[in-house]
One Martini backbone bead per residue (centre of mass of N, CA, C, O) as a GRO file, in nm:
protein
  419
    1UNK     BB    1  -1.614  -1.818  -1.981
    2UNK     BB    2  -1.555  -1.587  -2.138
    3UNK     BB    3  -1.810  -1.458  -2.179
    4UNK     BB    4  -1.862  -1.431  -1.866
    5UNK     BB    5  -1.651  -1.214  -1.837
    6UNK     BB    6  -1.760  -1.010  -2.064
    7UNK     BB    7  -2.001  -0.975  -1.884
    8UNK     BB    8  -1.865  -0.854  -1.618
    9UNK     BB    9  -1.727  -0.629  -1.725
   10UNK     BB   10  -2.008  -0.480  -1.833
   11UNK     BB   11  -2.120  -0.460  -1.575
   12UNK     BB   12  -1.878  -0.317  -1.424
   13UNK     BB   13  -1.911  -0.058  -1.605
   14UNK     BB   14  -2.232  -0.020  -1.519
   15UNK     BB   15  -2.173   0.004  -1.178
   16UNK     BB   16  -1.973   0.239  -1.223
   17UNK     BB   17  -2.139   0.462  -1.316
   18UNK     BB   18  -2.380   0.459  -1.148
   19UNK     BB   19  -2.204   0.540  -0.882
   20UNK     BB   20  -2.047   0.773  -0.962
   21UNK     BB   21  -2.316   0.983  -0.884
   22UNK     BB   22  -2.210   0.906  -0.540
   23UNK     BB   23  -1.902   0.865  -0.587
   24UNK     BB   24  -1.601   1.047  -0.662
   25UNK     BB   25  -1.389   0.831  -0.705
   26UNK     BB   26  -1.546   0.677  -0.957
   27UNK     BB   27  -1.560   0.902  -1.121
   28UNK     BB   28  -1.238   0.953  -1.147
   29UNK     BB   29  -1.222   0.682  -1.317
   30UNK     BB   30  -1.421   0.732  -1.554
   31UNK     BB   31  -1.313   0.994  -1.649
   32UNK     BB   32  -0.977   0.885  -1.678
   33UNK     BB   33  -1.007   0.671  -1.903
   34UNK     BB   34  -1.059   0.906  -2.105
   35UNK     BB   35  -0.727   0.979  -2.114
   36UNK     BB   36  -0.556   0.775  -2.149
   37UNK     BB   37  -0.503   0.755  -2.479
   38UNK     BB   38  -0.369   1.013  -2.514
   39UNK     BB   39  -0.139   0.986  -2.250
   40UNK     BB   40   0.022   0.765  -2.448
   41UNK     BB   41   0.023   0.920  -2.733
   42UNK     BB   42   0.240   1.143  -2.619
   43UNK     BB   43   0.432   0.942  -2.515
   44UNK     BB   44   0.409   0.737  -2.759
   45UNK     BB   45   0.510   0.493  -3.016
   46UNK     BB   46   0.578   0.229  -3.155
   47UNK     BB   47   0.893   0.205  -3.148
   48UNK     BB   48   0.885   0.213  -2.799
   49UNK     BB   49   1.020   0.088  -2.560
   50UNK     BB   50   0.831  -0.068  -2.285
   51UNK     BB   51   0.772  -0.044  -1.957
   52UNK     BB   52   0.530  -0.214  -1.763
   53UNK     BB   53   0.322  -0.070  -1.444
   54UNK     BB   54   0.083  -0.268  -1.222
   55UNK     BB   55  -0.166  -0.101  -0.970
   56UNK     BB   56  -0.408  -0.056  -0.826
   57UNK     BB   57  -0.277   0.071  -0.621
   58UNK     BB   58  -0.083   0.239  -0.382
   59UNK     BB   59   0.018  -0.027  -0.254
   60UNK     BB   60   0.146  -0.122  -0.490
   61UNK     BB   61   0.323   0.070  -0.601
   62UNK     BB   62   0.512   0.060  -0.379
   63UNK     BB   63   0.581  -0.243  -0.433
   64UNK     BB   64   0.699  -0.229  -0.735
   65UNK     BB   65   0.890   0.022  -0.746
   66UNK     BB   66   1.145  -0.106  -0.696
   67UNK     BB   67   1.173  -0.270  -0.955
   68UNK     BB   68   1.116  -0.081  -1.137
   69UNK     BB   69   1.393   0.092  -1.095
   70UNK     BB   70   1.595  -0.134  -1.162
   71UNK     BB   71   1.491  -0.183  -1.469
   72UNK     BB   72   1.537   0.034  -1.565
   73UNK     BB   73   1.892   0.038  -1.510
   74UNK     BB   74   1.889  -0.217  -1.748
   75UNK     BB   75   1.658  -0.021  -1.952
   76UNK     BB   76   1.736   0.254  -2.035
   77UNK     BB   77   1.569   0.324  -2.306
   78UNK     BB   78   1.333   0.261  -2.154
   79UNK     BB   79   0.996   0.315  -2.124
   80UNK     BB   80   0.741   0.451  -1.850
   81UNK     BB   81   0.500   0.266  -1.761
   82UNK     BB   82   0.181   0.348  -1.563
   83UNK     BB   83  -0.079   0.200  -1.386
   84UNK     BB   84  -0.436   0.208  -1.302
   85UNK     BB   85  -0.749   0.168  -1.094
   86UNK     BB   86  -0.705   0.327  -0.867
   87UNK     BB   87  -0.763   0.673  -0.744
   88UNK     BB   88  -0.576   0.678  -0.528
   89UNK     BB   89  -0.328   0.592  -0.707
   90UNK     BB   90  -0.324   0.818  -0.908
   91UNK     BB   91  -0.369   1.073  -0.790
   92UNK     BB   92  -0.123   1.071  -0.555
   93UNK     BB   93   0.117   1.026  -0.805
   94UNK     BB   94   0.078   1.244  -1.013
   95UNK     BB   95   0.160   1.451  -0.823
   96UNK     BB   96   0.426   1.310  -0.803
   97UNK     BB   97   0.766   1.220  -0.829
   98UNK     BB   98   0.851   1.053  -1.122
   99UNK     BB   99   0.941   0.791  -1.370
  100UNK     BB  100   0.735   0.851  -1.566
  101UNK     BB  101   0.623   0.897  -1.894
  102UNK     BB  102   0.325   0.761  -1.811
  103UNK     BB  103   0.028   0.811  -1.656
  104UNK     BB  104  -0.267   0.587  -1.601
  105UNK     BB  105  -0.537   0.455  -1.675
  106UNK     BB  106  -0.680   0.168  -1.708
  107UNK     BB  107  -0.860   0.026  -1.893
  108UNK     BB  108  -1.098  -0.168  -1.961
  109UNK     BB  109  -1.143  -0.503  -2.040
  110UNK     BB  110  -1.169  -0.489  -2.342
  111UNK     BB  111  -1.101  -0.599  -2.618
  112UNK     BB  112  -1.071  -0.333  -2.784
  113UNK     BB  113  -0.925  -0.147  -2.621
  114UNK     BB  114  -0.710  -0.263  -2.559
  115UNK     BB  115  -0.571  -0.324  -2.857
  116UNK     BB  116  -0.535  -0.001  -2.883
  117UNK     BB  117  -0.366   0.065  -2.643
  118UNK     BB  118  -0.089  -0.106  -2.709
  119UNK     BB  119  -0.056  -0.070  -3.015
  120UNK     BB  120   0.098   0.213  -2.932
  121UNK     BB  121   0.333   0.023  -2.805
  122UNK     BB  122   0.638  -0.158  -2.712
  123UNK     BB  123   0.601  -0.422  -2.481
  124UNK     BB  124   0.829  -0.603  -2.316
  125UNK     BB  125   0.739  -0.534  -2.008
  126UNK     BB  126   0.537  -0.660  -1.774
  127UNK     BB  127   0.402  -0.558  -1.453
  128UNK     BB  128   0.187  -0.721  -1.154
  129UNK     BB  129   0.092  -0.644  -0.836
  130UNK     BB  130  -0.026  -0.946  -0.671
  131UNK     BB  131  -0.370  -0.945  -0.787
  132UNK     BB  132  -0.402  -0.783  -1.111
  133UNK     BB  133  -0.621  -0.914  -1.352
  134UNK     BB  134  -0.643  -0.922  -1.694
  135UNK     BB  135  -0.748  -1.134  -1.951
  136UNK     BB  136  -0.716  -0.948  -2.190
  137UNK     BB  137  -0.439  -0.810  -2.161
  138UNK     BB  138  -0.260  -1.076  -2.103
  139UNK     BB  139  -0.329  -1.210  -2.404
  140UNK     BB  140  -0.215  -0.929  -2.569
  141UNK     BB  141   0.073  -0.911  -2.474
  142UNK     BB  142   0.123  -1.209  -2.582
  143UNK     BB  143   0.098  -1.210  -2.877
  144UNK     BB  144   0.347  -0.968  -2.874
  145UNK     BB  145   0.564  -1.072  -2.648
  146UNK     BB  146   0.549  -1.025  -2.380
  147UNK     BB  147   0.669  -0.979  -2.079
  148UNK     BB  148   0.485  -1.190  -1.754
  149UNK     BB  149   0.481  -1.037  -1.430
  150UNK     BB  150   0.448  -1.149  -1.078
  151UNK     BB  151   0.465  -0.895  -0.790
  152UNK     BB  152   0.396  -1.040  -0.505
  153UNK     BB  153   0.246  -1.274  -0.470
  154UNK     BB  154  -0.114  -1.381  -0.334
  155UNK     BB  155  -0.245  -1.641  -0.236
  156UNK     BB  156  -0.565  -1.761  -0.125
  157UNK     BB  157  -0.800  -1.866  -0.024
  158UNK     BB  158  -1.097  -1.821  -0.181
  159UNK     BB  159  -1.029  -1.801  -0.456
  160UNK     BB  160  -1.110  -1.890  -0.789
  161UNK     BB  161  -0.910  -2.068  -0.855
  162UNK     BB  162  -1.033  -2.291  -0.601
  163UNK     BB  163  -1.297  -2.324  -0.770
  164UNK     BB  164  -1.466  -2.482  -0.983
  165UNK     BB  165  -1.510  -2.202  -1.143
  166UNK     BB  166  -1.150  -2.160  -1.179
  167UNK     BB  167  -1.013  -2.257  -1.450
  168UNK     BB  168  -1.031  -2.075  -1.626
  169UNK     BB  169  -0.853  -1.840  -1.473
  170UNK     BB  170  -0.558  -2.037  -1.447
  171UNK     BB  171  -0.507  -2.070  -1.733
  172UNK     BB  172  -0.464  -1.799  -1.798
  173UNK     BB  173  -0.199  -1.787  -1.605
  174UNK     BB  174  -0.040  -2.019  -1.755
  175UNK     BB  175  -0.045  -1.895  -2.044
  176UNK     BB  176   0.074  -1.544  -1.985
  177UNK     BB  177   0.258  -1.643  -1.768
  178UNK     BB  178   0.602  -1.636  -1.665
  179UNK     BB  179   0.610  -1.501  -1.393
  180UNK     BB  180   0.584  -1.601  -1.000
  181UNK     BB  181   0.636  -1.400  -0.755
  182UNK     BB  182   0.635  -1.469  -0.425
  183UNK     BB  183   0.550  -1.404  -0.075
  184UNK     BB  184   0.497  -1.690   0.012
  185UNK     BB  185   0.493  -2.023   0.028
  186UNK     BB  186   0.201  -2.079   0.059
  187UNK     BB  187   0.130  -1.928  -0.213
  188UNK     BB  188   0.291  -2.118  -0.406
  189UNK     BB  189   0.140  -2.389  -0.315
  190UNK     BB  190  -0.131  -2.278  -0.433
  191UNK     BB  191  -0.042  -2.239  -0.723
  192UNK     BB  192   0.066  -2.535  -0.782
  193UNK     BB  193  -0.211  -2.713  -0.741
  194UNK     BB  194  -0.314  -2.494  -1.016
  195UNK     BB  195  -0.019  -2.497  -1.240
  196UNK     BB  196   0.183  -2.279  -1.129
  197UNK     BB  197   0.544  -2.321  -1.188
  198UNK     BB  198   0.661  -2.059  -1.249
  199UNK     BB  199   0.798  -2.014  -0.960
  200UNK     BB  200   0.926  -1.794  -0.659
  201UNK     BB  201   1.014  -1.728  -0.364
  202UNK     BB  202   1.096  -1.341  -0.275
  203UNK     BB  203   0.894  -1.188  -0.122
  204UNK     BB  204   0.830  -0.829   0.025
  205UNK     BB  205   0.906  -0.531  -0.128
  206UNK     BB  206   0.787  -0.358   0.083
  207UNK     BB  207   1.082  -0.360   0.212
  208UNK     BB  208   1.266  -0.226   0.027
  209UNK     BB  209   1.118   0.040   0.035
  210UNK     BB  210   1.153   0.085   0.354
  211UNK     BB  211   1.416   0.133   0.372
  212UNK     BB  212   1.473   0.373   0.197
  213UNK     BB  213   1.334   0.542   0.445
  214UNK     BB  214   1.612   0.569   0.628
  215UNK     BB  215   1.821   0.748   0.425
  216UNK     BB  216   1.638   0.964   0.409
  217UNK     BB  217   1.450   1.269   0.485
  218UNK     BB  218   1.226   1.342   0.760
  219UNK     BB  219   1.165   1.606   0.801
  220UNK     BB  220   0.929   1.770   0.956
  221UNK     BB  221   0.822   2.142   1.000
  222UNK     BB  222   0.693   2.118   1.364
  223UNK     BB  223   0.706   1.871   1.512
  224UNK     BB  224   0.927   1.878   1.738
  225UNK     BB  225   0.773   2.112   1.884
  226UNK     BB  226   0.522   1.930   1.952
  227UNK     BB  227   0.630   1.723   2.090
  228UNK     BB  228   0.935   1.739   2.220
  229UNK     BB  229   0.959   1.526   2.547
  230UNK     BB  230   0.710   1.356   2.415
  231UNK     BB  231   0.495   1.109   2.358
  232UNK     BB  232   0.413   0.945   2.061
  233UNK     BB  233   0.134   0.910   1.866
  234UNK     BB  234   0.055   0.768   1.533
  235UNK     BB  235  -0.270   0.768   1.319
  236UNK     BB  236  -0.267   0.567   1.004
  237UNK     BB  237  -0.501   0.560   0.838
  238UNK     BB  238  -0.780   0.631   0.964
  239UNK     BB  239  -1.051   0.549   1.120
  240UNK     BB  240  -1.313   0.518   1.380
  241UNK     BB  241  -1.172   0.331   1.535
  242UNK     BB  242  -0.905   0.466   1.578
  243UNK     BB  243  -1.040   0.700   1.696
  244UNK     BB  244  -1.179   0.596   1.952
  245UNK     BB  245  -0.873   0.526   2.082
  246UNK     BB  246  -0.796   0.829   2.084
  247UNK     BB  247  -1.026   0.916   2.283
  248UNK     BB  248  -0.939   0.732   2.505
  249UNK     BB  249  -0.659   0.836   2.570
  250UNK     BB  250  -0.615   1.140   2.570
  251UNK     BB  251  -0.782   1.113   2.852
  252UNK     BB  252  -0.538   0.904   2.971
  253UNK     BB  253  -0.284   1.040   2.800
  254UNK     BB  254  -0.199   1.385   2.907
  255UNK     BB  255   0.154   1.299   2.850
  256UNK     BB  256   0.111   1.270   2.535
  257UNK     BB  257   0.107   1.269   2.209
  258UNK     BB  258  -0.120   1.332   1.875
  259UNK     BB  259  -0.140   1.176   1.545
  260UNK     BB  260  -0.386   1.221   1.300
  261UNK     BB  261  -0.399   1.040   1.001
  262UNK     BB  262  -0.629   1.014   0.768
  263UNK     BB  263  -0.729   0.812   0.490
  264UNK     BB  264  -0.938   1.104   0.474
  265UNK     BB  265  -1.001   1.419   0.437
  266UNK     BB  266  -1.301   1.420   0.494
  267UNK     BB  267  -1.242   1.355   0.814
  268UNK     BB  268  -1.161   1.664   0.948
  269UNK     BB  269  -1.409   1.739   1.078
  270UNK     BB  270  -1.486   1.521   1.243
  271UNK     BB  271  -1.182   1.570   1.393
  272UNK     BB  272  -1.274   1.821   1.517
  273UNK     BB  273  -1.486   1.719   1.680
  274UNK     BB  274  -1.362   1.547   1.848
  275UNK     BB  275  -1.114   1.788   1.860
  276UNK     BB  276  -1.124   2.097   1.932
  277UNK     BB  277  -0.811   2.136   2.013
  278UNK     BB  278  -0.683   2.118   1.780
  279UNK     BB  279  -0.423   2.064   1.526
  280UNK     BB  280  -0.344   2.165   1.246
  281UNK     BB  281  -0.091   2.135   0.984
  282UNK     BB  282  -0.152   2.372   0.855
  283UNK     BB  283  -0.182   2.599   1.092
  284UNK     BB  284   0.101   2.547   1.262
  285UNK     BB  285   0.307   2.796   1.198
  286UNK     BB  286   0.071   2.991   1.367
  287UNK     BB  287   0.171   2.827   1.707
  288UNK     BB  288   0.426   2.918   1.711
  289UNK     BB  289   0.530   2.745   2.026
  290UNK     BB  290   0.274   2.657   2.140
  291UNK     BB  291   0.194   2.384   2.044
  292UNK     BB  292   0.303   2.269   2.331
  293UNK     BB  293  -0.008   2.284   2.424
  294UNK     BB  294  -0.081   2.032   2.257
  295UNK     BB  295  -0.199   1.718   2.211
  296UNK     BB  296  -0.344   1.742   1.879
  297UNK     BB  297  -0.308   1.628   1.583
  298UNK     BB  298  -0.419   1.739   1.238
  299UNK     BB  299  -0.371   1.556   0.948
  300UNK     BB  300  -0.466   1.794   0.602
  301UNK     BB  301  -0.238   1.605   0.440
  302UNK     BB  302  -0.066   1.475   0.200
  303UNK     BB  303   0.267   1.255   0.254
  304UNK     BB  304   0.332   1.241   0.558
  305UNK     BB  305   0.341   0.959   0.708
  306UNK     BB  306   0.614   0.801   0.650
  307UNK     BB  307   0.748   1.034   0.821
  308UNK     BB  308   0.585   1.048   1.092
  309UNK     BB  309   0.634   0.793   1.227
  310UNK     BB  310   0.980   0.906   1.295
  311UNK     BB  311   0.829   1.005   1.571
  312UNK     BB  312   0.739   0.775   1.719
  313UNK     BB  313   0.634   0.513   1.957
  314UNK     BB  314   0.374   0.473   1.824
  315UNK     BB  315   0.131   0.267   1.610
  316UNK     BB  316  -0.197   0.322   1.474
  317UNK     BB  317  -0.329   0.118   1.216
  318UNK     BB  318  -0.555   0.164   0.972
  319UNK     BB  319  -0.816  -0.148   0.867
  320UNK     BB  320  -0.837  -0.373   1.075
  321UNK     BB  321  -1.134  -0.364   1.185
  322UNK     BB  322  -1.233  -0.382   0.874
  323UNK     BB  323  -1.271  -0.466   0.513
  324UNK     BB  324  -1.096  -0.249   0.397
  325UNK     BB  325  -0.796  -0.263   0.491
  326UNK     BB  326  -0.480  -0.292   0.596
  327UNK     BB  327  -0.254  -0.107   0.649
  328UNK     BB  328   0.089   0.023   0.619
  329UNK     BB  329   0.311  -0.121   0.882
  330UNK     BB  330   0.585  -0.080   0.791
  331UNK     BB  331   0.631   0.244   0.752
  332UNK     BB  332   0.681   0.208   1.116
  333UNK     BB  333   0.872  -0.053   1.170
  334UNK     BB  334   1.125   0.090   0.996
  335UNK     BB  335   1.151   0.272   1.286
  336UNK     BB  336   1.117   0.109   1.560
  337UNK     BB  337   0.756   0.119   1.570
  338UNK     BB  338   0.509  -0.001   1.732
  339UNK     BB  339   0.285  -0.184   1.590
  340UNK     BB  340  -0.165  -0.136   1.605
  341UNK     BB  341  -0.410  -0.378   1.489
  342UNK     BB  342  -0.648  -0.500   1.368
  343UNK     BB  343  -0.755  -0.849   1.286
  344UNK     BB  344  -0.827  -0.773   0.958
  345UNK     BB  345  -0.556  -0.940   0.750
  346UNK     BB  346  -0.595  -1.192   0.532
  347UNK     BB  347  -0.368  -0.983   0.307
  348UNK     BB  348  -0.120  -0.948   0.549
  349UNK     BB  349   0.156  -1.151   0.622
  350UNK     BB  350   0.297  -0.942   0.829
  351UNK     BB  351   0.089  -0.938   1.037
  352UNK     BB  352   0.185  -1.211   1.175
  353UNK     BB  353   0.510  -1.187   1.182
  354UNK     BB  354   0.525  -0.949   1.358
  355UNK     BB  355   0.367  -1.082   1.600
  356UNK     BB  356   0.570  -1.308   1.599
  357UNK     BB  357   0.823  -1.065   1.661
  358UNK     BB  358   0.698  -0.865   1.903
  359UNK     BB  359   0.607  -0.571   1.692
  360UNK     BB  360   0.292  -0.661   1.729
  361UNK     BB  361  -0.049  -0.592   1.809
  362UNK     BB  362  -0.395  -0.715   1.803
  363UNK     BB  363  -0.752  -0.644   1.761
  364UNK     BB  364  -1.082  -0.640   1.791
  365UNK     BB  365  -1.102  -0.399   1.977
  366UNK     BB  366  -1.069  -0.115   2.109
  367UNK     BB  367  -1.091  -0.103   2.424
  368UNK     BB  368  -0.844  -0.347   2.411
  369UNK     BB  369  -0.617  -0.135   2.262
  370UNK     BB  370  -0.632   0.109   2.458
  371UNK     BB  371  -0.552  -0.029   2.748
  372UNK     BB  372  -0.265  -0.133   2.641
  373UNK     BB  373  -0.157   0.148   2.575
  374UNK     BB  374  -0.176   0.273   2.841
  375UNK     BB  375  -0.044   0.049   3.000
  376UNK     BB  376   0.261   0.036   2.828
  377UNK     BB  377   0.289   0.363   2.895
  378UNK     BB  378   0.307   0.380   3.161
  379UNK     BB  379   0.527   0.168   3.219
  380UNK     BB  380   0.744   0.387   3.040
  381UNK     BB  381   0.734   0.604   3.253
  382UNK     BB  382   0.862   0.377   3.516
  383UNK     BB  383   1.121   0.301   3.420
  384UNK     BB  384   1.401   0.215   3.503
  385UNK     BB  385   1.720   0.277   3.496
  386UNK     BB  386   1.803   0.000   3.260
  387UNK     BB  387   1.536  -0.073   3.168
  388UNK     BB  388   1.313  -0.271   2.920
  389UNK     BB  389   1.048  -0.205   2.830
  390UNK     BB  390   0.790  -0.305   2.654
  391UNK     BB  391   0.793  -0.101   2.420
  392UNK     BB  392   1.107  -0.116   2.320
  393UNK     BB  393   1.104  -0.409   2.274
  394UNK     BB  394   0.920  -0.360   2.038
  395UNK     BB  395   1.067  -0.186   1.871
  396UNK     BB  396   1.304  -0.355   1.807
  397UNK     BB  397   1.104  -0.576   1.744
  398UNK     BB  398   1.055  -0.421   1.461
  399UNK     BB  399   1.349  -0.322   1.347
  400UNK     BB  400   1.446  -0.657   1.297
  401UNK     BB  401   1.229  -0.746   1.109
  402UNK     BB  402   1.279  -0.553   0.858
  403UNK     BB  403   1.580  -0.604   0.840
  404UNK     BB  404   1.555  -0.921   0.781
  405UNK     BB  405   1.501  -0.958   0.545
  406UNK     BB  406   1.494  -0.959   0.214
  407UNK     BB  407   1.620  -0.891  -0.121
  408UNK     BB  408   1.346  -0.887  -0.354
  409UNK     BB  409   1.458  -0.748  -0.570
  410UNK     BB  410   1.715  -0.870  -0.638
  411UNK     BB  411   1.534  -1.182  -0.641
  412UNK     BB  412   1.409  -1.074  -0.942
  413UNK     BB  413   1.597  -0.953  -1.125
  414UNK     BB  414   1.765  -1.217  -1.165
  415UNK     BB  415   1.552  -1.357  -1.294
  416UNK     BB  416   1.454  -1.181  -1.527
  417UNK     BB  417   1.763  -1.203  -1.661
  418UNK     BB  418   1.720  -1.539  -1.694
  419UNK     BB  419   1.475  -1.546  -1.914
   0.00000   0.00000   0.00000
């Protein structure tokens, strides 16, 4: 078996190769990974001991980041390295201020790569967040002494390691791994009958994430007088089906202002056609205070949307209509902001939990996700004073959802420590 993964890993990256010459993301990731050993080789000696977090994409990241930051202030002499698989994560970090000392591509997981790569630094924890396993990293790590935990682990039916052919892939996480935090007694539960007892639920640091960011200062410039004394819906992450609920409701909530961050900036040409009228966020400060005459803001830079959240009366976050994954419904949750979203969620067990306190509510399909929202916005607009309309009572179900958590970077730390 181990033959036939490391035959998977050379197919995997001969079929990313090929795609990469159709799709710049793919680029980005098969040309980044050609810097990663510069990247650590400037940054690290062989003496350093290193943290090492690894993170498929930026919502991992951001789930890894609490923990990350905790172990920190534990281990302040160690240096601190971040890797991503995926370039949304890469590029989007690499940006903005961090607390890295070198982020980087994982390399492929071959064996000869990756020996080099670890050599350069001593690795003393490293940790994986969710479900982003790489097994020959993950034995050399182990051979070399490393502590190897994965944070917020998520097991769910029909992986690999619940199919015949799966055992394989099992044992190398019960030989290599140290603990897993897992989100959820579920995910525990299917862990453990497949031998993997080394384990606890701690629940979902991305809990723990998202109250920071009501702590810190959410201001973004001209929103405030866009929005006005009028409600606000934010389309988050959004994708084609959430811009068609854009487009049914802009028509049916005149009194309403609409602000939509696509998932892709690439996508601003297209909503602009949907929105001829629309105004651009690079462009707001040129029709202040105009904007007040317009419906629909179309958000055309990264990094404003969790900040964006906190100006919302409601959320609508896209990922959730088809197979790409939805995005973090939290971001807007933990300010008190009822969020919809599509159906198909089958790896975020918080959009389970929100809809059971009455704090979000699903759609298979975006007409009839439209329909609610307009009769809840018109409900909420007629409501007389006293009275607690349903748009309200889901804020508050939504900010007390986010607020009950617990603290699990706490609740891993503590564990950390004592292993």
């Amino acid at each position: 078996m181990k033959s036939l993964y490391n035959l998977f890993v050379r197919l995997m990256i001969f079929g990313m190769k090929v795609f990469s010459f159709f799709d710049s993301k793919t680029k980005k990731g098969i040309r980044g990974r050609k810097q990663s050993l510069e990247i650590v080789r400037n940054a690290f000696s062989t003496e350093d001991k290193v943290l090492w977090m690894h993170a498929s994409s930026l919502g991992e990241y951001e789930q890894g980041l609490p923990v990350l930051e905790k172990l920190k202030e534990q281990f302040s002499d160690y240096k601190i390295l971040i890797t991503f698989f995926s370039p949304s994560g890469y590029e989007n970090v690499k940006k903005k201020k961090h607390m890295a000392d070198a982020i980087c591509y994982l390399p492929f997981d071959k064996k000869k790569d990756i020996q080099e790569f670890v050599s350069i630094f001593d690795c003393k924890i490293f940790f994986t967040v969710k479900y982003d396993y790489w097994y020959n990293l993950l034995s050399e790590l182990k051979n070399r002494g490393t502590k190897i935990y994965v944070i917020s682990a998520l097991f769910y039916e029909h992986q690999i390691f619940f199919e015949n052919y799966g055992k394989w892939f099992a044992k190398q996480l019960k030989n290599n791994i140290d603990w897993f935090f897992h989100q959820t007694i579920k995910s525990s539960a299917l862990a453990k009958n497949i031998g993997l007892v080394n384990s606890s639920v701690s629940g979902d640091t991305r809990f723990d994430r998202v109250k920071q960011f009501l702590d810190r200062d959410n201001h973004l410039d001209f929103i405030d007088e866009f929005k006005g004394n009028q409600k606000l819906i934010v389309f988050g992450s959004s994708w084609q089906t959430e811009e068609d609920i854009a487009q049914l409701l802009v028509k049916k909530l005149p009194e309403t202002k609409f602000v939509i961050a696509p998932h892709d900036l690439h996508r601003v040409p297209h909503l602009l056609k949907l929105f001829p009228n629309a105004l651009l966020y690079s462009t707001l400060k040129d029709f202040q205070p105009a904007s007040e005459n317009h419906q629909v803001l179309i958000i055309d830079s990264i990094g404003k949307l969790s900040k964006l959240y906190s100006y919302a009366d409601l959320a609508v976050v896209g990922g959730g209509f088809h197979s790409a994954g939805l995005h973090n419904i939290l971001e807007a949750a933990v300010y008190s902001v009822p969020v919809i979203f599509g159906n198909q969620y089958r790896k975020n067990p918080e959009a389970d939990n929100l809809i059971k306190a009455k704090g979000g509510k699903s759609f298979e399909d975006f007409v009839t996700a439209a329909a609610f929202i307009e009769e809840m916005m018109k409900k909420d607009l007629t409501t007389e004073e006293g009275e607690v309309s349903y748009l309200k009572e889901m804020a508050k179900n939504a900010g007390d959802f986010v607020e009950s958590q617990p603290d699990s970077t706490e609740i891993i730390l503590r564990k950390i420590l004592s292993l």
